[in-house]
C-alpha positions in Angstrom: -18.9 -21.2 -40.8 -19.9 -18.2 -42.8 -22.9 -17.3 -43.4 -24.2 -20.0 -40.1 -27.1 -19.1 -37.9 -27.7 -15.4 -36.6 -26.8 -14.3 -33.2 -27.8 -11.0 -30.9 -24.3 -11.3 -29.3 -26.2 -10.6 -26.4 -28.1 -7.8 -26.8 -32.1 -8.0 -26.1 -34.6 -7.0 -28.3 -35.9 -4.7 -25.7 -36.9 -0.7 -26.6 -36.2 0.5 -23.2 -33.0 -0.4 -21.3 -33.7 1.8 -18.0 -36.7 2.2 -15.8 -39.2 4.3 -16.9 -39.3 7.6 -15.3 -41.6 8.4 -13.0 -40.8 11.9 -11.3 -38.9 14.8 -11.8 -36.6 16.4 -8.7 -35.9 20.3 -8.9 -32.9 20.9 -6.4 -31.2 24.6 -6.6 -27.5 24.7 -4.9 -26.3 28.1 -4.0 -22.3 28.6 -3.6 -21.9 27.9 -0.2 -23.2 24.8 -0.8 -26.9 25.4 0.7 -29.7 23.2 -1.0 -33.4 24.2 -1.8 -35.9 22.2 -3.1 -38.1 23.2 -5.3 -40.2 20.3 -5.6 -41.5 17.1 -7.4 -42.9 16.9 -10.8 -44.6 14.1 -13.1 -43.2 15.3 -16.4 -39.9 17.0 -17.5 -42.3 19.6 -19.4 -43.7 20.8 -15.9 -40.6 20.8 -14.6 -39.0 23.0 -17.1 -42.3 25.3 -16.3 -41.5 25.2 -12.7 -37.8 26.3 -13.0 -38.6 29.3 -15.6 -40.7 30.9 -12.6 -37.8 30.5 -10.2 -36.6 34.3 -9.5 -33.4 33.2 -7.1 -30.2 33.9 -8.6 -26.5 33.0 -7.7 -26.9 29.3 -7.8 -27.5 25.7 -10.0 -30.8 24.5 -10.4 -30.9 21.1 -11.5 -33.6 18.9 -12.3 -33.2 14.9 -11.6 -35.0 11.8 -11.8 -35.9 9.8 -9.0 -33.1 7.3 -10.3 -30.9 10.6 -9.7 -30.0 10.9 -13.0 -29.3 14.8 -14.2 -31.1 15.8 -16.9 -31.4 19.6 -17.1 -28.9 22.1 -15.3 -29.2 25.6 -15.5 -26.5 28.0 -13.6 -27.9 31.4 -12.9 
């Protein structure tokens, strides 16, 4: 019937949908494949801090969440 009772089809009514994050992983790869780690951080901001003072060039730095999700990569 038209016009009937309203469903969500399934969705929640939930903001978040993932775990909040709660660290920040700064790896570097260089071509031949060797990693570095530059550390752990609590936000993304200090992070992003952390890999504008990195000085080591030919390679990707990446930044990561503890649920190894990517979210900044920089190639240098």
């Amino acid at each position: 019937m038209l016009g009937g009772k309203r469903t969500t089809f399934g969705f929640t009514r939930r903001r978040h949908l993932t775990s909040e994050t709660k660290s920040f992983i700064i790896v570097g790869v260089k071509e031949r494949g060797e990693m570095i780690h530059y550390g752990e951080y609590d936000t993304l901001e200090e992070a992003k801090r952390r890999v504008a003072n990195i000085e080591d060039t030919e390679l990707v730095i990446s930044i990561f969440t503890e649920a190894n999700r990517t979210v900044y990569r920089e190639e240098r």
